[in-house]
C-alpha positions as CSV (number, residue, x, y, z in Angstrom):
1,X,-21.8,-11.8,0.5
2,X,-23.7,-9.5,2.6
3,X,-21.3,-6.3,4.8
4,X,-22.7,-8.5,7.9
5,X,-21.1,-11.7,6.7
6,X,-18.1,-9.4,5.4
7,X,-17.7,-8.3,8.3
8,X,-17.8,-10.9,10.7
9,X,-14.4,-12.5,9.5
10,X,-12.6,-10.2,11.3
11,X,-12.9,-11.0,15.1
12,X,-10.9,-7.5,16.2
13,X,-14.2,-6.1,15.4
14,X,-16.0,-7.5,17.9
15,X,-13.9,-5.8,20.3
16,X,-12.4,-2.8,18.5
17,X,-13.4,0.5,16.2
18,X,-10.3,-1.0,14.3
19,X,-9.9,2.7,12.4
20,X,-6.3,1.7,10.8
21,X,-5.9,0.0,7.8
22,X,-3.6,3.1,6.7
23,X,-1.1,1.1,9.0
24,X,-2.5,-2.5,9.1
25,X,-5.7,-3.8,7.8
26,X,-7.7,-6.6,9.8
27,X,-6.7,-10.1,9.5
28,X,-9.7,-12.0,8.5
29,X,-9.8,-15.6,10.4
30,X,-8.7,-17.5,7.0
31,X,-5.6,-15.9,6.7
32,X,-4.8,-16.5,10.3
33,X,-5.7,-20.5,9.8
34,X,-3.7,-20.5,6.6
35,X,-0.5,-19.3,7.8
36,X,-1.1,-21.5,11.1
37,X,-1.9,-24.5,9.3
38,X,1.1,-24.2,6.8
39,X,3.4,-23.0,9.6
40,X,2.1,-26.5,11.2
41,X,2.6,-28.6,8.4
42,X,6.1,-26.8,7.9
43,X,6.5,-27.8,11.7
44,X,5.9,-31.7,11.1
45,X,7.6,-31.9,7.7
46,X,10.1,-29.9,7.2
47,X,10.6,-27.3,3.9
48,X,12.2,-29.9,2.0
49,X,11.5,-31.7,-1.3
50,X,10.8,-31.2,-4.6
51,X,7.5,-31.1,-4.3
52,X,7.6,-28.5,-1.3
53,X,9.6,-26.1,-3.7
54,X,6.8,-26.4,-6.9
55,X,4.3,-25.6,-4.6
56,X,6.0,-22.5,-3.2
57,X,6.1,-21.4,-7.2
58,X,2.7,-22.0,-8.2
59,X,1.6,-20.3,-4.6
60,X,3.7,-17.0,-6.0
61,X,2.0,-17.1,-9.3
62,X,-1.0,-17.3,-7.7
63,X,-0.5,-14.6,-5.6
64,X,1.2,-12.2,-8.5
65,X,-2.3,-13.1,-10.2
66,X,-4.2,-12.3,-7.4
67,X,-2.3,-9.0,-6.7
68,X,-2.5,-8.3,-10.4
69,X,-6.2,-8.2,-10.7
70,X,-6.4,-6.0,-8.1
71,X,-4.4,-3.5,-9.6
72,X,-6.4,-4.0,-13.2
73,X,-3.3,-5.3,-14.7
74,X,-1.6,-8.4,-16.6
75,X,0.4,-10.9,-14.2
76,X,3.4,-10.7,-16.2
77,X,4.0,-7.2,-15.4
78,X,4.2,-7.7,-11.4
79,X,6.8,-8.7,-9.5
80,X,6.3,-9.7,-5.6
81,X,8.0,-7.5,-2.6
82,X,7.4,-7.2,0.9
83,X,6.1,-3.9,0.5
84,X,6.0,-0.1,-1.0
85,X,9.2,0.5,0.1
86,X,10.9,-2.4,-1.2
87,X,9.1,-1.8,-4.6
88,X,10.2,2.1,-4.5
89,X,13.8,1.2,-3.6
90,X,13.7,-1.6,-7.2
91,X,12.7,0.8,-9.1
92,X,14.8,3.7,-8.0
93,X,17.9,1.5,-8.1
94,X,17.1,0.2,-11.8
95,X,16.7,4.3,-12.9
96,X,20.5,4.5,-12.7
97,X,19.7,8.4,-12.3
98,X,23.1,10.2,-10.8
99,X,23.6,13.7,-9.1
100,X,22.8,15.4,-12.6
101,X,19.3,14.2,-12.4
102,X,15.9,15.8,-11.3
103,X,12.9,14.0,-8.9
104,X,10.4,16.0,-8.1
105,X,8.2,14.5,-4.9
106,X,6.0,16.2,-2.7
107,X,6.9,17.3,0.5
108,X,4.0,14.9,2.2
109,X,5.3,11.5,1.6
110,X,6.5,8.5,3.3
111,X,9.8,7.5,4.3
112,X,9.3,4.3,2.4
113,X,9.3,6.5,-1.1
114,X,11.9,9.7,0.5
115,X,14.2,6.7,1.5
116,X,14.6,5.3,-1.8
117,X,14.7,9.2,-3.5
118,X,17.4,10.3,-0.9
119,X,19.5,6.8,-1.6
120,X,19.4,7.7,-5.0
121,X,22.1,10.0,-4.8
122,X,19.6,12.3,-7.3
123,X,18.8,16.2,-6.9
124,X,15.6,16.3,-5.1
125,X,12.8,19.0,-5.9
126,X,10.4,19.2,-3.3
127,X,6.9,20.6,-3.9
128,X,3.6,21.1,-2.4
129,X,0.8,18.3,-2.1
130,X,-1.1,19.2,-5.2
131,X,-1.3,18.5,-9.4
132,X,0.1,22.4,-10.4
133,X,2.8,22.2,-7.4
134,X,4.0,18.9,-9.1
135,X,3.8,20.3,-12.3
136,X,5.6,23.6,-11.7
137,X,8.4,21.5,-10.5
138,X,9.6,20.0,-13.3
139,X,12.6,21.1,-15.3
140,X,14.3,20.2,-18.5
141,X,16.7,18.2,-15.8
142,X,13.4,16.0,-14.2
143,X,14.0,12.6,-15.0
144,X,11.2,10.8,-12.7
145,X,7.9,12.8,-10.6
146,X,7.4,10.1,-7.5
147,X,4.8,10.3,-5.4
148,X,1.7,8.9,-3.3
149,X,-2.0,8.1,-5.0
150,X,-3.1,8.9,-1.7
151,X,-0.9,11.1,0.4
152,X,-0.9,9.1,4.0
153,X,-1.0,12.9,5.8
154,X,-3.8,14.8,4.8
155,X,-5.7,11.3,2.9
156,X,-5.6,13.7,-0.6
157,X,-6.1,11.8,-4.1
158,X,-3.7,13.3,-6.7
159,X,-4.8,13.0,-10.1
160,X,-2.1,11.3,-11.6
161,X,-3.0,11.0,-14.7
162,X,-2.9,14.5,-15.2
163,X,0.2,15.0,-14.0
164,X,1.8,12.4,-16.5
165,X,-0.1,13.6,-19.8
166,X,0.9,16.9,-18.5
167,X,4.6,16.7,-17.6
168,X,5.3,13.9,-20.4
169,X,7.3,12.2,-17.4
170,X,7.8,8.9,-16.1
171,X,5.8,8.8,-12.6
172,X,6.7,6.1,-9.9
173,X,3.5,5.9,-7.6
174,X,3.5,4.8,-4.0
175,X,0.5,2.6,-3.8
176,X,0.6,2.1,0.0
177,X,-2.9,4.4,0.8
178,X,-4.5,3.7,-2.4
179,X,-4.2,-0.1,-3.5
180,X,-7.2,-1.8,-2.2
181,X,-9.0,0.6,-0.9
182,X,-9.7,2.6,-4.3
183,X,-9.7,1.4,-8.0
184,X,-6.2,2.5,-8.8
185,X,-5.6,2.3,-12.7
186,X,-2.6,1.3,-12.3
187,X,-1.8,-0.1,-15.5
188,X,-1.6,4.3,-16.6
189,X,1.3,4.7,-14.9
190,X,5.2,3.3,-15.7
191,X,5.7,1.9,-11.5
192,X,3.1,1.2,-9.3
193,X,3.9,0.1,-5.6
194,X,1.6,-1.7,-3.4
195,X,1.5,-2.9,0.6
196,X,-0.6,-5.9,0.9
197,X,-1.0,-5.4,4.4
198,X,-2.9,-2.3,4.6
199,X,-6.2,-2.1,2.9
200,X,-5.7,-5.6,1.3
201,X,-5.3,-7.4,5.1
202,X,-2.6,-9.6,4.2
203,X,-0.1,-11.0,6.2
204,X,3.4,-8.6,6.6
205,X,5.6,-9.4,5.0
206,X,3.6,-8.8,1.7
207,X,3.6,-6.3,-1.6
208,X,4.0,-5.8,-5.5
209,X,5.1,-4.0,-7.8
210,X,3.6,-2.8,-11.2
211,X,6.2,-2.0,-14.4
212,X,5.1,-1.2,-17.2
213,X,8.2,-1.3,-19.4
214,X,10.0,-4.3,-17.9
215,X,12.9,-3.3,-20.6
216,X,13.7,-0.3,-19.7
217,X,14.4,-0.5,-16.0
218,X,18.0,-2.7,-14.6
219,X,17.3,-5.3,-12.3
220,X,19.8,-3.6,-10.1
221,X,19.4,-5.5,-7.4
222,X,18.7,-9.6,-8.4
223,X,17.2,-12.0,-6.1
224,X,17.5,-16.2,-6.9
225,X,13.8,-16.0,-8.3
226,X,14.9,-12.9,-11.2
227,X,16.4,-15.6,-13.2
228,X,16.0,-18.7,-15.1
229,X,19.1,-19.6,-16.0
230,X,23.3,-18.9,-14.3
231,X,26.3,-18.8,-14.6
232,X,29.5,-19.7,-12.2
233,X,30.1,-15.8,-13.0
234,X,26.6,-14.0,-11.4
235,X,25.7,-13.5,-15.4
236,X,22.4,-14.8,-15.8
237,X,19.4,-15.0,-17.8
238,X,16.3,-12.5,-16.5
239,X,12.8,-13.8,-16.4
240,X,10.1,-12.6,-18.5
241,X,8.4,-9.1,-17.8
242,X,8.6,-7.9,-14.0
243,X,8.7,-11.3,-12.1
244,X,13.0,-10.7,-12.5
245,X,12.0,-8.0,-10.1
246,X,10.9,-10.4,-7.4
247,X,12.4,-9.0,-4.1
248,X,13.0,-12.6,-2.3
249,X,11.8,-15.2,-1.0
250,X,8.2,-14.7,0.8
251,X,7.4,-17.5,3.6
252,X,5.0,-19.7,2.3
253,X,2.4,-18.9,5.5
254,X,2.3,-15.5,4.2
255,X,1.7,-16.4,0.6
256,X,-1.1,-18.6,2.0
257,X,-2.3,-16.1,4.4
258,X,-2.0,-13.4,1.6
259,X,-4.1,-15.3,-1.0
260,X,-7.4,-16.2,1.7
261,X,-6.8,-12.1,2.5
262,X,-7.3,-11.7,-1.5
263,X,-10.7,-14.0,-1.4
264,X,-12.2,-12.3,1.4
265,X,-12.5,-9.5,-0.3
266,X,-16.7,-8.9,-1.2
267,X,-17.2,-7.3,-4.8
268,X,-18.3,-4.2,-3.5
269,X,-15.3,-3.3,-1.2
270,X,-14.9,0.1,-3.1
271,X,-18.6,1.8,-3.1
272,X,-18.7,0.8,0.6
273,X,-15.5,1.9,2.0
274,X,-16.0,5.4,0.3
275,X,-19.7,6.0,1.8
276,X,-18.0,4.8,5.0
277,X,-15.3,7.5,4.9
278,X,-17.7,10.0,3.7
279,X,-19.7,9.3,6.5
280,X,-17.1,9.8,8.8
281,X,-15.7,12.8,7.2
282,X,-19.4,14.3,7.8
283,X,-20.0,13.2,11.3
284,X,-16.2,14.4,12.4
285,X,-16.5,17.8,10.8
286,X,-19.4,18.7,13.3
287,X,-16.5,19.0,16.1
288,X,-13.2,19.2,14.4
289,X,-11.1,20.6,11.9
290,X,-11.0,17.6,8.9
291,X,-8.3,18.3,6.5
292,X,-9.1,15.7,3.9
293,X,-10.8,16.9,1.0
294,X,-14.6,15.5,0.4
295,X,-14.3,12.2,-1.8
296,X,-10.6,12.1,-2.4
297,X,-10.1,8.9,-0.2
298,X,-10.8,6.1,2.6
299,X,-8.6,8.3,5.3
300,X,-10.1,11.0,7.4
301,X,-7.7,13.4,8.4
302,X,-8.3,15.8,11.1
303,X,-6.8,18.4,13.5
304,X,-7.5,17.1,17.5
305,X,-8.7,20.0,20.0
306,X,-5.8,18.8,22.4
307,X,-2.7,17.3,21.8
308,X,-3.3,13.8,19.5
309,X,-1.1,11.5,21.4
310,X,-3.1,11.8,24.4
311,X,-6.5,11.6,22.6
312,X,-5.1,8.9,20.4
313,X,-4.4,6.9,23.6
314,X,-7.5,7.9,25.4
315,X,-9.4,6.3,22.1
316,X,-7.4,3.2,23.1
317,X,-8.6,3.0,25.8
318,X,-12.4,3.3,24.8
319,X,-11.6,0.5,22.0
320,X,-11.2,3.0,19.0
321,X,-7.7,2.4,17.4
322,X,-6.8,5.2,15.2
323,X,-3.4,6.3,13.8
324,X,-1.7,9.5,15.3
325,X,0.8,11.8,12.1
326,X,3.5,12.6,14.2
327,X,4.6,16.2,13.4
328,X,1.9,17.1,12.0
329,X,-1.2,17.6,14.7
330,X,-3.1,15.5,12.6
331,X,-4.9,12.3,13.7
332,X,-5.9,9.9,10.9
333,X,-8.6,7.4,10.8
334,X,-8.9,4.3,7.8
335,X,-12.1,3.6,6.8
336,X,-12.3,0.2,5.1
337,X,-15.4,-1.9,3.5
338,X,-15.9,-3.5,7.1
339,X,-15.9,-0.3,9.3
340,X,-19.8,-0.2,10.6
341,X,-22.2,2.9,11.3
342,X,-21.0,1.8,15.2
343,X,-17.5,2.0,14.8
344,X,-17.8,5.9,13.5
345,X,-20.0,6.7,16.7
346,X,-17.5,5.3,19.1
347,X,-14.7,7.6,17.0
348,X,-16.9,10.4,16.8
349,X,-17.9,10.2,20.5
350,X,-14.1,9.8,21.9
351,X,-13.7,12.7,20.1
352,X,-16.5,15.1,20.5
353,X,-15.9,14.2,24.7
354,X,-12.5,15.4,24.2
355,X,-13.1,18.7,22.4
């Protein structure tokens, strides 16, 4: 497939610099006609049957599979959500961690992942967005380190690895800025979360999540599809490896929509969306101040010469959609395997006319 034929199956890009897959990737026109068609057949039907429900299984397995491979990792270790959040909150809930316990997180995350901390009911150690900040927080009471791959402020990659060899530690990750727009390695770390419809394009409400010790974490909060087998009491039977952490029940559009999202994606997504952000990086640093460190990820972060809500809007309004970081005086553009040599000189334009 070459980028032109890549490219061409989103139609917002024939009217947009579409510069925010950090929120919501493109939909590419398959996923669109899946989730119409099955929304249509759904329509004259009915969700009914026995066949209707085997379908909606092998559709989920399909999916999990699909999911799995992009994260480098075997099916039987992911369970389906509806996003990072969801997949932090399962995993946070299963810890059974109480006030006596430690999590050291950085003081750049998402809600999605300070949510779940917070809800935890743990002690919280906040640090700085970097390896030895992370490191220097840990105490003989840390019983988890969470954080982002990619932290969705300043677009910084945080070697992971590191910091688990280092700290010896369990490490939740929040997949949302990383999973499908770099090679993750997910399979090196004990949770991995993921948002299917950022950098992967699919449909919302779409995600997974990565354990690698199914064991050792509770299913704390069950859903119909964690078991195979009940009891008039609620005890039950788990499934095998992480599907028992399946958060619900995901429309079947969206599993469809999901799954042509997953096929659209052209081998060389990875090499292309990091010369792309690179590229971007380079052309925006001849007028602003870019806070994202060179090669660390597909975001560009940057500090506007005005005030970003108006130059976000006034982008808008030239067709260049980027994402403004409120409270921060940052404004953050995604840079995916579609984004063209055009769609950076519209940004960089918008921009360099503002400063």
């Amino acid at each position: 497939m070459t980028f032109e034929e890549a490219r061409a199956q989103f139609p917002v890009l024939e009217r947009y610099a579409y510069l925010n897959a950090g929120t919501n990737g493109p939909i590419v026109r398959a996923t669109a006609d899946a989730v119409i068609e099955q929304m249509r057949r759904d329509l004259e039907h009915g969700r009914s049957g026995k066949a209707w429900v085997e379908r909606i299984l092998e559709l989920r397995e399909e999916a999990r599979t699909g999911l799995a491979a992009v994260l480098g990792v075997d099916p039987l270790h992911v369970a389906l959500t509806d996003s990072t959040s969801r997949g932090c909150s399962i995993v946070l809930s299963g810890l059974g961690l109480g006030a006596d316990d430690e999590v050291v997180m950085t003081d750049q995350e998402h809600f999605g992942l300070t949510a779940a901390v917070h809800a935890a009911g743990v002690r919280v150690v906040l640090t700085g967005g970097d390896e030895d900040a992370i490191l220097a927080g840990v105490t003989p009471r840390t019983r988890l380190i969470a954080t982002s791959h990619v932290l969705w402020t300043t677009g910084r990659r945080l070697d992971l690895r590191r910091v688990r060899e280092q700290s010896g530690l369990p490490v939740l990750v929040d997949g949302a800025q990383s999973a499908g727009a770099i090679v993750t390695g997910a399979g090196d770390f004990d949770f991995y979360t993921v948002s299917a419809q950022k950098w992967l394009c699919g449909p919302e409400p779409t995600g997974a999540l990565f354990v690698q010790d199914p064991d050792r974490l509770a299913i704390a909060a069950p859903s119909y599809l964690s078991q195979t087998s009940y009891e008039p009491t609620g005890a039950f039977v788990a499934k095998e490896g992480s599907p028992r952490f399946d958060a619900g029940w995901i429309p079947t559009p969206m599993l469809l929509g999901l799954l042509a999202a997953l096929a659209a994606h052209p081998e060389w997504r990875y090499e292309r969306a990091a010369e792309q952000a690179a590229r971007c990086r380079e052309l925006l640093a001849a007028h602003v101040e870019v806070v994202t460190p060179p090669g660390h990820s597909t975001l560009v972060s940057f500090r506007p010469p005005g005030d970003p809500t108006e130059l976000v809007a006034a982008l808008e309004q030239q067709g260049v959609i980027v994402r403004e970081l409120p409270g921060r005086n940052l404004v953050r553009a995604s840079c995916g395997w579609w984004t063209s040599e055009d769609d950076l000189q519209r940004l960089v334009a918008g921009v360099a006319a503002a400063a």
